[in-house]
C-alpha positions as CSV (number, residue, x, y, z in Angstrom):
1,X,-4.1,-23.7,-16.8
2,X,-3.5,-20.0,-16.1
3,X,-5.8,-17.6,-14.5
4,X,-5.8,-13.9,-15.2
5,X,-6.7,-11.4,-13.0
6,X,-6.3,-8.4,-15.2
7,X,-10.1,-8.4,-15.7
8,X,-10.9,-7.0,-12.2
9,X,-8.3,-4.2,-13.0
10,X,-9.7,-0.7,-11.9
11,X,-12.5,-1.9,-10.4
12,X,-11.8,-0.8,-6.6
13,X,-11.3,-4.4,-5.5
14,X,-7.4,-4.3,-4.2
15,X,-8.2,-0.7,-2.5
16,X,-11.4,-2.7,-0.7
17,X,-9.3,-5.4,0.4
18,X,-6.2,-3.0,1.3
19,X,-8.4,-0.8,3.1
20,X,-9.7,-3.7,4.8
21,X,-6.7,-5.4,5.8
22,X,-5.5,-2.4,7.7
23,X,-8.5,-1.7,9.3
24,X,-7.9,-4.8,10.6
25,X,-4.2,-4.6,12.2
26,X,-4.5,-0.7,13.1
27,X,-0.8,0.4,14.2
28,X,2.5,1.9,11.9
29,X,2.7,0.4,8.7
30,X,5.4,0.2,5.8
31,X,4.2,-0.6,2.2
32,X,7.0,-1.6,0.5
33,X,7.2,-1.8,-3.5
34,X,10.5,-2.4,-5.5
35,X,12.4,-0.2,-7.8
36,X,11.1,-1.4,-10.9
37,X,7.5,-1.9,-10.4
38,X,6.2,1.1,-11.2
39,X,2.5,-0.6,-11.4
40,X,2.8,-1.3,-7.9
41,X,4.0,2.2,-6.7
42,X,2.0,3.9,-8.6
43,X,-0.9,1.6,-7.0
44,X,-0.3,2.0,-3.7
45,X,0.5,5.5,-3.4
46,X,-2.7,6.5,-4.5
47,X,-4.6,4.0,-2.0
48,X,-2.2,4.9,0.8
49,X,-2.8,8.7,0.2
50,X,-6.1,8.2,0.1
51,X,-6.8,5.9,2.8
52,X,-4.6,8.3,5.2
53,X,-5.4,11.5,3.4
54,X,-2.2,12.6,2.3
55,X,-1.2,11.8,6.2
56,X,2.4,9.5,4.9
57,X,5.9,9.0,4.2
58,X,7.5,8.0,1.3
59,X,11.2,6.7,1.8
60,X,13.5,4.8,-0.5
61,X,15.7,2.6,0.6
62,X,18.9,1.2,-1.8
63,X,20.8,-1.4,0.9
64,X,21.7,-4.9,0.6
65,X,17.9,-5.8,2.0
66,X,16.0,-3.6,-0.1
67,X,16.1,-1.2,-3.0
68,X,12.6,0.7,-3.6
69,X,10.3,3.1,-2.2
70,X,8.6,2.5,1.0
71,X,5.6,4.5,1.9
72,X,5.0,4.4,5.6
73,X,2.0,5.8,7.5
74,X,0.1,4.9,11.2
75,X,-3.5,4.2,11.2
76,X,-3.3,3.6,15.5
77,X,-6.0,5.8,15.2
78,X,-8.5,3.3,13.4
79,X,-8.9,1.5,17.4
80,X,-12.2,1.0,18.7
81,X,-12.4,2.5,21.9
């Protein structure tokens, strides 16, 4: 049996649960997506710039450990005081 998740597609769901996630674990994050998956980048770099407003960095790394773009940002600012 296979399940398909292609249904919930551009409903908002992964950007809730993103958003979520690192509301959650406030601090510097990097995103990282590979070379190829252009679904992937082009997914995250719209949640990311809108979840930070625009406030990231976008890096792309080709070494033996990693060959993509990594988008980096720090939501420290999300602590409750």
């Amino acid at each position: 049996m296979t399940c398909s998740l292609k249904k919930y597609r551009n409903h908002g769901i992964g950007k809730q649960v993103a958003t979520h996630i690192f509301n959650q674990f406030p601090g510097s994050w990097e995103v990282r997506q590979t070379a190829l998956n252009l679904g992937a980048q082009a997914f995250w770099g719209k949640v990311i710039s809108q979840y930070t407003n625009g406030a990231f960095n976008e890096v792309f790394l080709n070494d033996d450990r990693w060959h993509g773009p990594i988008k980096i940002f720090d939501n420290s600012d999300k602590l409750l005081t």
